[in-house]
C-alpha positions in Angstrom: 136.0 171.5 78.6 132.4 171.7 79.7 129.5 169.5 78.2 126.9 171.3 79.1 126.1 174.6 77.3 127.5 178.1 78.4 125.4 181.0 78.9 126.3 184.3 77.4 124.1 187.0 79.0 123.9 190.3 77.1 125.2 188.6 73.6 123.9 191.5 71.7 126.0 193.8 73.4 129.4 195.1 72.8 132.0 192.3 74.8 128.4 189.9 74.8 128.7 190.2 70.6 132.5 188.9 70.8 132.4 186.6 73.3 129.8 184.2 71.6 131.8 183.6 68.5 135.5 183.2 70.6 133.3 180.6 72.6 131.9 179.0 69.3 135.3 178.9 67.8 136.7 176.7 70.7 134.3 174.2 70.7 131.4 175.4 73.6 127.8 174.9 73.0 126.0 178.0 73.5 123.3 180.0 74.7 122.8 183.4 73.6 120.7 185.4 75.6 118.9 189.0 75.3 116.0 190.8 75.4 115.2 190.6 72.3 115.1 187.8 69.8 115.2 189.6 66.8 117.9 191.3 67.5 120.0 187.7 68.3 118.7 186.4 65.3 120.5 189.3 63.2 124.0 187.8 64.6 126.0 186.2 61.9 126.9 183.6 64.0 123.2 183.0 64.8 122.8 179.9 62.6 126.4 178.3 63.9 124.9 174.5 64.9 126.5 174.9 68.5 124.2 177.9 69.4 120.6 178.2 70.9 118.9 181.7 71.1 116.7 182.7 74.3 115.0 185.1 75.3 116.0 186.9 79.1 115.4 189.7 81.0 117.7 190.1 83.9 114.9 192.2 85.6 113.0 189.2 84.9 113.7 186.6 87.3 111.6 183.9 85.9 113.2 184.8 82.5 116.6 184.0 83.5 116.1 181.1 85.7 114.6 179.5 81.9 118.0 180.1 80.4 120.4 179.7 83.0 118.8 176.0 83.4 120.9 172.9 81.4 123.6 174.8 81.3 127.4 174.6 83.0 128.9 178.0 83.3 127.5 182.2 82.6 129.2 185.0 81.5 127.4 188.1 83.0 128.0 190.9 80.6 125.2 193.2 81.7 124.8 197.3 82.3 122.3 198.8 82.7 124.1 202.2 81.3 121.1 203.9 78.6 118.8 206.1 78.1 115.9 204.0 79.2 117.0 203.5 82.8 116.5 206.4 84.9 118.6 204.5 87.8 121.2 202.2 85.8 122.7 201.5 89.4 119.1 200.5 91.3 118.7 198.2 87.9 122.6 196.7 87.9 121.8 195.5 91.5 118.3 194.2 90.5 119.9 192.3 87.6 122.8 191.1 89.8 120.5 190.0 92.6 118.2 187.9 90.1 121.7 186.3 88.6 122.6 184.5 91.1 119.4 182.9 92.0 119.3 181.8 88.8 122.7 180.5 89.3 122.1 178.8 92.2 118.8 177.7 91.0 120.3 176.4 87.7 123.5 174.7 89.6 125.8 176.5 87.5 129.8 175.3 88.0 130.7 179.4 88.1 129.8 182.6 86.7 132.4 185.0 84.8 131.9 188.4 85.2 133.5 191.5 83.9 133.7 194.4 85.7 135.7 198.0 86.2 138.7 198.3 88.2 139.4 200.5 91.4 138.6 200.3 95.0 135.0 201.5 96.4 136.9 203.0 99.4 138.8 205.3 96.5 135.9 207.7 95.8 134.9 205.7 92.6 132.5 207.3 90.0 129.2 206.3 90.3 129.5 204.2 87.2 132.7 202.2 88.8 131.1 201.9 92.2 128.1 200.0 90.5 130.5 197.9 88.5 132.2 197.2 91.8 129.1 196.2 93.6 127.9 193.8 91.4 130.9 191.8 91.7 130.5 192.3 95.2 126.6 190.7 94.9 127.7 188.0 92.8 130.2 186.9 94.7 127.8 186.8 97.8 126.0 183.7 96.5 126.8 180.4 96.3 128.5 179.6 92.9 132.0 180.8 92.8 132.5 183.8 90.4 136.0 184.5 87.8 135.9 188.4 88.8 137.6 189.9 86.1 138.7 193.4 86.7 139.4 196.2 83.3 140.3 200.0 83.1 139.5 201.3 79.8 139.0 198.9 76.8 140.5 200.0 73.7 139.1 197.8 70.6 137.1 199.2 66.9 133.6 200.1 68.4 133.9 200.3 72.2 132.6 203.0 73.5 135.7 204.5 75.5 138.0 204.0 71.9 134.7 205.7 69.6 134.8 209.0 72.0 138.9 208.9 71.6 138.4 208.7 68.1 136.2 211.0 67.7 137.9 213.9 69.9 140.9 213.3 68.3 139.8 213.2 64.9 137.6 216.2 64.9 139.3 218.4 67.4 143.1 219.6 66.8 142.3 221.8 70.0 140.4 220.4 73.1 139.8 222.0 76.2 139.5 219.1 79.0 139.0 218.5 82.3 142.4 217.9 84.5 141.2 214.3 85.2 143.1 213.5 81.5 146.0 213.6 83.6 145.1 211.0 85.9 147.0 207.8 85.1 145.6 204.2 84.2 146.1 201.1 82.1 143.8 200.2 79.3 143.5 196.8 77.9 143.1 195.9 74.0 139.5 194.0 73.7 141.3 191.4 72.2 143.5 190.6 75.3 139.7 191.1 77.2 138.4 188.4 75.1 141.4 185.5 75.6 141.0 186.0 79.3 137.4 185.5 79.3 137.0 182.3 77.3 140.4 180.6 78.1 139.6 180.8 82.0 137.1 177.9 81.5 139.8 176.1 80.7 141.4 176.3 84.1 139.9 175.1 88.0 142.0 177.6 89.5 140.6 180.3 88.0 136.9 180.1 90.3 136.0 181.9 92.7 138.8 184.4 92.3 139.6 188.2 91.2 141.8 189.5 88.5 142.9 193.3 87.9 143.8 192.9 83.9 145.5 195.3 82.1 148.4 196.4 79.2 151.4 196.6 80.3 151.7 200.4 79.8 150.3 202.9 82.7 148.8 206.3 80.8 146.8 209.2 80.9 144.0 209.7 78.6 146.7 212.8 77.7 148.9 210.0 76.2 146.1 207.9 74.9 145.2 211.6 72.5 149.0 211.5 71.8 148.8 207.8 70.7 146.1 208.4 68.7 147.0 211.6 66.4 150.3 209.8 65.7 148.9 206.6 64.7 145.8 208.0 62.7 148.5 210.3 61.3 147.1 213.5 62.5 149.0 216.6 63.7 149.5 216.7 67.7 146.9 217.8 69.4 146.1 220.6 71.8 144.9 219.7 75.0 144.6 222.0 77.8 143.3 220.5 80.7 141.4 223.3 83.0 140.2 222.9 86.7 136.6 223.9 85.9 135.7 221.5 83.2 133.0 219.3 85.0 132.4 215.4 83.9 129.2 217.5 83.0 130.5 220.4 80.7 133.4 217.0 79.1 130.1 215.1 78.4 128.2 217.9 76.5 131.6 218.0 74.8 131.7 214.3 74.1 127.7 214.3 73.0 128.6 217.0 70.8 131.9 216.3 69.1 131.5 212.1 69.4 128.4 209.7 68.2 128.5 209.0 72.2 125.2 210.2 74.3 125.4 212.4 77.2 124.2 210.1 79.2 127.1 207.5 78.4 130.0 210.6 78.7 129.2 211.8 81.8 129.9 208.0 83.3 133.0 207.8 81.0 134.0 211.2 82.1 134.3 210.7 85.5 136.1 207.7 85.4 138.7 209.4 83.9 139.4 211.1 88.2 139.9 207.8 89.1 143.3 206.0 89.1 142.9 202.6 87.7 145.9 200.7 87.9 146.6 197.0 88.1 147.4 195.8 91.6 148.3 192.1 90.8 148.5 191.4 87.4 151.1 188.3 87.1 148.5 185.5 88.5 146.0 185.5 85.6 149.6 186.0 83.4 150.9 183.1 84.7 147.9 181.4 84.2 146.5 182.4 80.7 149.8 183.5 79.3 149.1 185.9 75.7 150.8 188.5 74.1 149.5 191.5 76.3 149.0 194.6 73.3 150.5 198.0 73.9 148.0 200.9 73.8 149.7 202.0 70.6 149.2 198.1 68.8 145.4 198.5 70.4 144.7 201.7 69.1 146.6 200.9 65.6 144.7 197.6 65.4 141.4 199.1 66.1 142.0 202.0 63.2 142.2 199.1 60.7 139.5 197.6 61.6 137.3 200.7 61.5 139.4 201.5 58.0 138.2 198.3 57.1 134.6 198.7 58.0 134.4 195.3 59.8 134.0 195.7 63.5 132.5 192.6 65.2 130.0 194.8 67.7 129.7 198.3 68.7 128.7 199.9 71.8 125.9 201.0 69.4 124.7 197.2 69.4 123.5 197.2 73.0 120.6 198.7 74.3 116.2 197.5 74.5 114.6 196.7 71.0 110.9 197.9 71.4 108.7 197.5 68.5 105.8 199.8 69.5 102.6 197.8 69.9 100.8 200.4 67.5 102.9 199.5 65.2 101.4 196.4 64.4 98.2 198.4 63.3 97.6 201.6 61.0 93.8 202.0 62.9 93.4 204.1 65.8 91.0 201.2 67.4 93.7 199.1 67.9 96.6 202.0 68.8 94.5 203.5 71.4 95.1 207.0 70.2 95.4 208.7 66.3 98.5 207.5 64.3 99.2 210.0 61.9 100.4 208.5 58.5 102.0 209.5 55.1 102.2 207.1 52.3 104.3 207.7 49.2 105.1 204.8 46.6 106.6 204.7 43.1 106.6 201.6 40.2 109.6 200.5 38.7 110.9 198.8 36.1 113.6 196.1 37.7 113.6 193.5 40.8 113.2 193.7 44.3 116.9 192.6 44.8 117.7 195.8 42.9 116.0 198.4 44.7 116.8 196.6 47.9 120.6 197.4 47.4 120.0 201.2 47.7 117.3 200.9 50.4 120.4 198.7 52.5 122.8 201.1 52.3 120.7 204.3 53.4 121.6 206.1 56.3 125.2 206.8 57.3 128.4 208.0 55.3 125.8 207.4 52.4 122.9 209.9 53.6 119.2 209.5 52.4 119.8 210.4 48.8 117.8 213.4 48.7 118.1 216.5 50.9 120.9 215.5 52.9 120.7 219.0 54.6 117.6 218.7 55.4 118.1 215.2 57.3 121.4 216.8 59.0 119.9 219.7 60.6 117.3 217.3 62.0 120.0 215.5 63.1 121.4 218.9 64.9 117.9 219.8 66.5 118.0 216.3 68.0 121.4 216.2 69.2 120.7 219.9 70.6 117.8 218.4 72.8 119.8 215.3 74.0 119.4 212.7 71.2 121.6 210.8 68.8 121.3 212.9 65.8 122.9 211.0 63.0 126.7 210.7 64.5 125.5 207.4 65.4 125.8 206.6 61.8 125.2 202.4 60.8 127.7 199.2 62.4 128.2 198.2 58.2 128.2 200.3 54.7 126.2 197.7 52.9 125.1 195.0 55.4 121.7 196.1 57.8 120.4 193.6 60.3 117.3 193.8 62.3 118.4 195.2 66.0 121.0 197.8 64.4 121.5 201.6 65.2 120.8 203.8 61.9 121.5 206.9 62.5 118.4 208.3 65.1 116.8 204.9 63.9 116.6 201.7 65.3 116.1 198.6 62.5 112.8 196.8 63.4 112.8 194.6 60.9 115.2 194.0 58.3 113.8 191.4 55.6 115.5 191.7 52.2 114.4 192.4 49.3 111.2 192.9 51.0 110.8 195.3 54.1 113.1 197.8 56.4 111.3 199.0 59.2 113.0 201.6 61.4 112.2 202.9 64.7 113.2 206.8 65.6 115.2 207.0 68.7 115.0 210.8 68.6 113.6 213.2 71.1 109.8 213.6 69.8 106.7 214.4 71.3 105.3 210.7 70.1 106.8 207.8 68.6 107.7 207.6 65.0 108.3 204.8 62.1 109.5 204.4 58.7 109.3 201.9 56.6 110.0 200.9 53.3 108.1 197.9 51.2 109.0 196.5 48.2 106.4 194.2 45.9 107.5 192.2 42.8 104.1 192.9 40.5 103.7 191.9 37.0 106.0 191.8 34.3 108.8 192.9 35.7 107.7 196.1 37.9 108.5 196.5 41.4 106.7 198.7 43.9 108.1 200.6 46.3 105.9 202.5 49.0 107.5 204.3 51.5 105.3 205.2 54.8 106.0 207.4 57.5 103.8 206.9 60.8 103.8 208.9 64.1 101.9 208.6 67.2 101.2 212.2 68.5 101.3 212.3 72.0 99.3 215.3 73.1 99.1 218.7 71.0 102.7 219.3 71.3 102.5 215.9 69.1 99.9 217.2 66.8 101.6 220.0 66.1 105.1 218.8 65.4 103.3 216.2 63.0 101.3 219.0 61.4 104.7 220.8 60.9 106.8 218.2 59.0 103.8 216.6 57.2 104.3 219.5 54.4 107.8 218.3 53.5 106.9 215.0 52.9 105.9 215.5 49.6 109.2 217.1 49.2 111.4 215.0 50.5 109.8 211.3 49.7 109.2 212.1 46.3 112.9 213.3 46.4 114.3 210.4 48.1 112.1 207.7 45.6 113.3 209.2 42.7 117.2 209.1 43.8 116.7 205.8 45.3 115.4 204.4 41.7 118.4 206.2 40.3 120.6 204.3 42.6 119.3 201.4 41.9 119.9 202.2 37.8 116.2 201.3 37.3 113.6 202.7 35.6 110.4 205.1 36.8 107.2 203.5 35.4 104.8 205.8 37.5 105.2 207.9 40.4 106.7 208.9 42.7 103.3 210.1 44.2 100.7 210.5 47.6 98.8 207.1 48.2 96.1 206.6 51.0 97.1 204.3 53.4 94.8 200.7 53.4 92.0 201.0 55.9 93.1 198.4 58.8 96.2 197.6 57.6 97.8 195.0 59.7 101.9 195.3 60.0 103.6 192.0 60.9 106.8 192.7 63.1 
């Protein structure tokens, strides 16, 4: 076993969120890395004594070179797959290329990296042919790499598993592209994660590629089969047509699933491409494990989803960006006009009580008032591109700073105290809301709920100027119901408060 610590890059995301514990669980010291600290921090195993926390950026080579050094070993669990990069593949090289100087520059005994399976001479998607060439640029250096090869991943919160779920669920008839025909061999996560951690256990294992997989070859045809059986549904209808584009299947998928466009079109065209293990009995042989079937996978995931208690999503991953302005309700500091409203209501009960409805907003629970309202938003937004509120939250109860929340992104997650939420919707400007909760005397609570926007240009003004009437609508609304959640009592309120004149926000 290593002494020195192992580096987990990307431990906010999806595999990253997974790997950490597994690694924790056997006895590693780690180091969590990400681009964001808050977001770490909101881990449950962020507190484990075996565990530090540092900040990276991949794009940042300095960044990296800080974590990689003291430690023996990386996992490289990076994409660069969202909506903020315009060229994921220009930014997966970048990434790739700054890894292993800080490898090399570190010392490191090996990296681990996980990648896609398939042959670049095969016509890959663009999304597998970037997977592929990363391996290919971290195998160029001078630390020896564990290449670990997948198809399709099936485990509660993936992204390939969420858009089967989805489809399936909410479509009895589904018109697809022919490419559900093409045959490959997906791999439970939990198979995924027993190759990743036990190959430090094993010399052999560096500097060489594995193609992993179950021990079933499919079609995503047979995956939809799978699926309606297990989740006790009625077969499905699939008719796979010649002019269905990975374009036309991803404004299905953005539609239909909590997946964005710009993840399904990526996911789509991997479906053309047969991925198929080549030489699967070495890593066997070596790291020997009860390989799942699709249909244990699949069944195994639906319980944990039943269950509510999936370990990471695909929702987890992505930049946490607290907007500068937000740290200020003054145009001096913002450099531009923030537009505010400010709505707050006193109570007769304790923070911790009106914190428990305020934790559970969002999701299968709604916004307590005007749900309508909030889901034709939500429609609007997914019509122009965005998340609309498919995304839905990781937990029913539980909210950590770095979550997804519907269009939101969590902030700041301090209870009983504060939630502060960042929209991830498509808006001319960038918007907040927040909600603050102050113990006063004897016994009252206040709650002020503030929603902030920066306009950018008139388009901004006016789309501010158009949903600033509702306000008083729906905030009142949503005070009053949140109170009545919390089986409190109104004192005064809810009503229209002016915001504090250079009112610093702490982030």
């Amino acid at each position: 076993m290593l002494n020195k610590p192992v580096l987990v890059t990307g431990a906010t995301g999806y595999v990253g969120g997974r790997v950490v514990p597994r690694l924790l669980e056997a006895g590693y010291k780690v180091c969590a890395t990400g681009r964001s600290l808050e977001k770490l921090k909101g881990r449950a195993w962020s507190q484990h004594p075996n565990v530090d926390l540092v900040f990276s950026d991949l794009i940042d080579l300095t960044s990296i070179k800080n974590a990689a050094k003291g430690c023996g070993a990386a996992y490289y669990l990076i994409h660069s797959m969202n909506s903020s990069s315009e060229d994921f593949v220009k930014t997966d090289r970048l990434a790739a290329e700054n890894m292993v100087k800080a490898a090399e520059y570190a010392k490191l005994e090996r990296i681990i990296y996980l990648g896609g399976l398939g042959h670049e001479s095969e016509n890959l998607s663009a999304h597998l042919r970037s997977r592929a060439e990363v391996g290919r640029i971290l195998k160029s250096g001078l630390i020896p790499i564990t290449y670990f090869r997948a198809a399709m991943i099936l485990g509660s919160g993936s992204a390939s598993f969420e858009t089967l779920r989805y489809l399936v669920d909410r479509m009895p008839i589904m018109i697809t592209s022919r490419r559900v025909l093409v045959p490959s061999q997906p791999i439970a996560i939990r198979n995924v994660l027993v190759y990743l951690v036990k190959c430090l256990e094993h010399e052999e294992t560096k500097g060489e590629t594995y193609d992993i997989g179950g021990p079933e070859i499919v079609t995503y045809h047979d995956l939809i089969n799978i699926y309606a059986e297990e989740a006790g549904l009625k077969k499905r209808i699939v008719i796979p047509l010649s002019f269905m584009t990975p374009r036309l299947s991803s404004y299905m998928i953005h539609f239909v699933t909590p997946i964005p466009s710009y993840m399904g079109k990526p996911l789509s065209q991997g479906l053309g491409n047969k991925l198929v293990v080549q030489d699967g009995h070495r890593i066997k042989s070596i790291i020997p494990q009860k390989i799942l079937t699709c249909r244990e996978a699949i069944d195994m995931a639906l319980e944990r989803v039943e269950q509510k208690v999936m370990k990471s999503s695909w929702m987890d991953a992505g930049a946490y960006k607290p907007p500068e302005w937000g740290r200020y309700n003054d145009a001096p500091y913002a450099g531009g006009t923030i537009k505010e409203s400010w709505y707050r209501v006193l109570l007769a009960g304790s923070p911790k009580d009106i914190w428990r409805p305020i934790s559970r907003i969002g999701g299968d629970k709604g916004w307590y008032f005007a749900n309508w309202l909030w889901e034709i938003r939500g429609f609007l937004d997914r019509l122009a591109g965005g998340y609309g509120t498919r995304r839905g939250r990781r937990h029913p109860e539980e909210i950590k700073t770095g979550d997804a929340l519907d269009w939101w992104r969590v902030l700041d997650a301090e209870p009983p105290k504060r939630l502060f939420l960042l929209a991830e919707m498509k808006l001319p400007g960038e918007a907040t809301l927040e909600f603050r909760i102050k113990q006063e005397k004897n016994g009252v609570t206040e709650l002020v709920q503030i929603a902030s926007f920066l306009p950018r240009g008139l388009q901004g003004l006016l789309y501010w100027y158009s949903v600033f009437p509702f306000h008083f609508f729906i905030f009142r609304g949503m005070l009053k119901e949140i109170a009545k959640a919390a089986g409190v009592i109104v004192i005064l309120g809810p009503e229209e408060v002016k915001p504090p004149p250079h009112k610093r926000k702490n982030i």
